[in-house]
Structures are given as structure tokens and as C-alpha cells.
N, C-alpha and C positions, 0 to 999 in steps of 0.2 A: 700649236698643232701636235706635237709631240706629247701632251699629255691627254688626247684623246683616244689612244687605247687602253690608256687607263682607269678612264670615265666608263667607258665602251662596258671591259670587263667586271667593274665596278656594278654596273647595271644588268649585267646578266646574271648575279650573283644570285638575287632573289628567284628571279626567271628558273634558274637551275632550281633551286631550293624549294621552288612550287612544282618544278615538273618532279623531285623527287618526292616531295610528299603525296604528291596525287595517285604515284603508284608504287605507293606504299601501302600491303596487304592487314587487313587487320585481323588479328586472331585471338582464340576465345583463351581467356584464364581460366588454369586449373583451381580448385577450391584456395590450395597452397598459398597461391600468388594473389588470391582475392583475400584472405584472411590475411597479410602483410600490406595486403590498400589501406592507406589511413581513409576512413570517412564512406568508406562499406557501409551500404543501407543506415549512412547516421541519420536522416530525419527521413519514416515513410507518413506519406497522410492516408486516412482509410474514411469511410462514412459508413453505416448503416442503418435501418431504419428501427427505433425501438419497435419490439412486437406487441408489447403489453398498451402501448398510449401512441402510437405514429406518431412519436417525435424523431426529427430528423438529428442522428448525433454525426457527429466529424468528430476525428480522433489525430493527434498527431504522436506518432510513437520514435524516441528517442534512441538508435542504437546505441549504447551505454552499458558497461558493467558498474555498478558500484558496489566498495566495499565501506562501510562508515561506523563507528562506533561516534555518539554524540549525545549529548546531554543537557536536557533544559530544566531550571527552576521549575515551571509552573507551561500548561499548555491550557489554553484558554478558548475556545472557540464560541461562536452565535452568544455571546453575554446580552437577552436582550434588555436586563434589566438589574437593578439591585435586589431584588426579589429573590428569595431562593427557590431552586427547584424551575427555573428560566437559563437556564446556562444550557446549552446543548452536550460539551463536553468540557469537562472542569478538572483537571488533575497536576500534581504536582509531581518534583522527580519524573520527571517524562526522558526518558532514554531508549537508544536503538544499538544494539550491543550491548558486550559486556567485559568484565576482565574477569578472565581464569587466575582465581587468584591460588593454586597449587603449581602453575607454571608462571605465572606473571605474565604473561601474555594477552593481546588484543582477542577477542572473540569477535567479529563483525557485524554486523546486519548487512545480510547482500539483498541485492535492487538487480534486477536483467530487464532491459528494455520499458525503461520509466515511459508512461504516454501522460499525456494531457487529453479529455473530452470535453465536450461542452454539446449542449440539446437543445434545440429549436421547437416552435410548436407549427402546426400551418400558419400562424400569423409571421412566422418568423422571431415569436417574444424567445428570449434567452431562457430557458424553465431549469437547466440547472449546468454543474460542472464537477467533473473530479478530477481526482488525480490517482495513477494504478499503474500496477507494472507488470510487465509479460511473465515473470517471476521475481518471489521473495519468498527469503528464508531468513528465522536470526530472533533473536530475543527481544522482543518489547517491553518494557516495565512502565508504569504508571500509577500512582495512586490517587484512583480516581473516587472523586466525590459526585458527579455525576456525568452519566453518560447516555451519547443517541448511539443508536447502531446495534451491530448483532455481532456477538462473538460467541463463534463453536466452539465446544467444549465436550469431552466426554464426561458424564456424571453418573456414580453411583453403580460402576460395575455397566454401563450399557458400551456396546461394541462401537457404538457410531457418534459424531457429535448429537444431544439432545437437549440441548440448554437452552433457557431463553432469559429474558430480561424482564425485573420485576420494579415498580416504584417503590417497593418497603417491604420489610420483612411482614407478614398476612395483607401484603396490597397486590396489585392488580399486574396482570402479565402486560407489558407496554416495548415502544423501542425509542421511548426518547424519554431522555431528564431521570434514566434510571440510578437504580441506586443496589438493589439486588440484584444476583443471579443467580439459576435453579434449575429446575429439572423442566420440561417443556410441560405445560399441562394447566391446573386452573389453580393450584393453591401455591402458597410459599410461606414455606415454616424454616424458618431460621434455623439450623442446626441438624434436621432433617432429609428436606429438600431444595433450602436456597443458603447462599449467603452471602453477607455484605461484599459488594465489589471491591473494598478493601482488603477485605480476606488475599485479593488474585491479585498478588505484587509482581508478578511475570507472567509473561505468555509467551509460546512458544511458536511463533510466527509461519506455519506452514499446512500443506493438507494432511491428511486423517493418518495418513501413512508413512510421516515423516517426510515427505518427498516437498519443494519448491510449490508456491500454490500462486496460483494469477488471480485469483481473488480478493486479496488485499486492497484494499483503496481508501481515500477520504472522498467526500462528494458533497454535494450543499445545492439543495433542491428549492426551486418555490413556492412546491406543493408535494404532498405528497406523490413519490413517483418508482420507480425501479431502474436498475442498471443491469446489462449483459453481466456475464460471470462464465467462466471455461476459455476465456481467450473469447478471440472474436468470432471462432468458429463457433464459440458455444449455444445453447437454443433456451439454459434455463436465463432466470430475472431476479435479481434482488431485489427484493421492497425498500424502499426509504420512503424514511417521514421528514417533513418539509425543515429545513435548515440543516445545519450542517451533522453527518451522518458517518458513522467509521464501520466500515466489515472486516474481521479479525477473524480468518479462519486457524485454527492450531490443532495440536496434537495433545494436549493439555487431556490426563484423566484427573478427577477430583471426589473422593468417594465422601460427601457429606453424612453417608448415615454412619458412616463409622466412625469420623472423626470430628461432630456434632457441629458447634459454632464456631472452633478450630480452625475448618478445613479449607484448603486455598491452593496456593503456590508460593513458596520461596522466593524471595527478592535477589538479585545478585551482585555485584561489585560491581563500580561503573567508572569507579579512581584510581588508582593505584596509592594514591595516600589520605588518611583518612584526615579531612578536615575539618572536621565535627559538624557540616552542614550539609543537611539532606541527607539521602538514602547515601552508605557507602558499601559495605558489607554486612548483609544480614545474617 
């Protein structure tokens, strides 16, 4: 008997503790206190309908900063065959970042809010998927043998990106399995108005004005198809062709008639010590 007001008390304990938490007030956090929440908006899901083909996309977008300097032998995508000129994107020395080598220091490639997409048809078939970030900015290098996809570029003294992608030097304007790149328009003369996508050992990962661009992406279609571009508020549409497809906006000028078969961009350090294999310092 003597230990039943200890039980008693014992048992009231929760009893308190719910009648304390039930009137307990809750109140809004200021920005301050919401940017010190671990795990603030870390996964939102969005959908919307493409405008060009009513495919249904779902999007999940990652709250995330990254900063990454990294580097791969060789990047390989859609290989559908031993056949040349069937590879969708084929390059070696593929890196993101780079090393300032007057300071010795890291240069990055930044990533703000990476998403995943993927598109439906009305049947509900899978028709494609990429991958894109709310922004990036930062150095790309690759020396690509060929390539799908469209990368802006300012050429030959014009104010705005006007580039396109060509299958050869006097071949035909395309966006897959290229090999040149030129001025937008119907011919390509090597030294002129195109040159081998070798010539462009870096790219300068961002929009026309220096500024973060959300256009970046890789994507892999089952047919020819398009993707939003401006965020998801945006209203324009990127074209792609069917397999896997890369959008490279940058700030890149390249004046080919002045600097003929020459003209490109600069490779840059990706080591700090040079190993004799691959791209180190050009």
C-alpha cells in the first residue's frame, strides 16, 4: 500500500506532459531560424505538363549546395555500337572544376538545388529523363570526339550566343553525333566559320552575362522531344534528339575568322601535380 502514491504519481506524469504539450502555442520562424533548420525544403516534388508534346513531367528537386572539383578519364554515353559516328557523347578528360595554378588553389564547379525529371506520355510510357540544377556555374573541360546537344557560345564578334553544331567540317547543321561547331546558319568552313570541337578544351558553365544559369542539364529522350529551360517558371523549350542529349549554356566568345583553324578555348589544370597522363596544364 505504501507504494501506491508512487505509482499514482508515476502515472500522472505523462497526463501532465500531454496536458503541457497541448497548450503549448506555436509560432512562426523568422528567415534566421529557418536557415539554421537542418533539412529546409531538402526534397520538394513539383509536376507540370510539357507545352510542346503533353507529356506529363514530375520533377524532384534536391535542396543542396554543392561545391566539387572532379575528374574522369573518359565520359561515354548512348555507345549504341562499334561503329563510329553512333556514340551520342564520347570524350575524354572530362572534369568539372579546376586548379588556379598562380594560387594553387581549388576553383569549383557549383550545383544549387540539383533536381531529377522524368516524362510520361498519355499511355503513361516513360519517354524520357534528366538531370538539372536550379543553378550552375564553373568550368567544364572535355575533349570531345563526339557529341549530342547544344552548346551556346558567342562567335565571331556577335553580341549573343549564335552557335550551332555541325557533323564535319563543309557537313551539315545537326544536334547529335557532332563533331564541329560554327556559327548558326547553313554552311561550316573550318577556320572561317566552324571548328573542330576539339579546338573548345573548356567551357565556361554559365548564362550570357556571367551570372549562375538553370539551364544546364543531361537528359536521355526516346524520341525526339524538348525540355523547360528558365526554371520552372520558364515558358521557353529545348529541343532534343532521341538518346542521351547535353545543354551547355556559357559565356564563351570565340572569334574564328581571326584566329582561323586555331580558334577555341584554353584547357586548364585539373591536378596539382603533373602525372604525365591526361590533360594537366595546358
Amino acid at each position: 500500500m505504501t507504494h501506491y502514491p508512487s505509482i499514482k504519481s508515476l502515472l500522472l506524469l505523462p497526463v501532465i506532459a500531454l496536458s503541457t504539450q497541448a497548450t503549448a502555442q506555436l509560432k512562426p520562424m523568422d528567415d534566421s531560424a529557418l536557415e539554421s533548420t537542418v533539412g529546409q525544403a531538402y526534397i520538394n516534388m513539383d509536376s507540370y505538363v510539357n507545352a510542346n508534346n503533353s507529356d506529363q513531367v514530375s520533377r524532384i528537386t534536391f535542396g543542396q549546395e554543392i561545391q566539387i572539383q572532379a575528374n574522369a578519364d573518359s565520359l561515354i554515353l548512348g555507345d549504341l555500337s562499334s561503329t563510329a559516328g553512333t556514340i551520342d557523347i564520347a570524350a575524354t578528360n572530362f572534369s568539372l572544376g579546376y586548379i588556379d595554378t598562380t594560387s594553387n588553389t581549388i576553383v569549383p564547379f557549383e550545383f544549387k538545388d540539383p533536381y531529377f525529371e522524368w516524362s510520361t506520355d498519355a499511355a503513361n510510357n516513360l519517354t524520357g529523363f534528366r538531370i538539372g540544377f536550379g543553378e550552375a556555374q564553373g568550368i567544364l573541360q572535355m575533349d570531345l570526339t563526339s557529341f549530342s546537344g547544344n552548346i551556346d557560345m558567342m562567335l565571331n564578334g556577335s553580341a549573343t550566343a549564335n552557335s550551332a553544331l555541325f557533323t564535319g567540317s563543309g557537313g551539315t547543321q545537326t544536334s547529335n553525333h557532332a563533331t564541329y561547331i560554327g556559327v548558326d546558319g547553313s554552311t561550316c568552313i573550318d577556320g572561317t566559320d566552324c571548328v573542330a570541337l576539339s579546338n573548345i578544351q573548356s567551357l565556361s558553365v554559365a548564362d550570357e552575362d556571367g551570372t549562375s544559369t538553370s539551364d544546364f542539364f543531361l537528359s536521355f529522350q526516346t524520341g525526339a522531344s524538348s525540355w523547360l529551360t528558365g526554371g520552372l517558371s520558364g515558358s521557353t523549350y529545348q529541343n532534343t534528339t532521341k538518346g542521351f542529349f547535353m545543354n551547355i549554356p556559357t559565356n564563351n566568345a570565340v572569334d574564328i575568322s581571326t584566329n582561323g583553324t586555331g580558334a577555341g578555348t584554353n584547357g586548364l589544370a585539373v591536378e596539382f601535380i603533373d602525372r604525365g597522363v591526361g590533360r594537366w596544364n595546358n
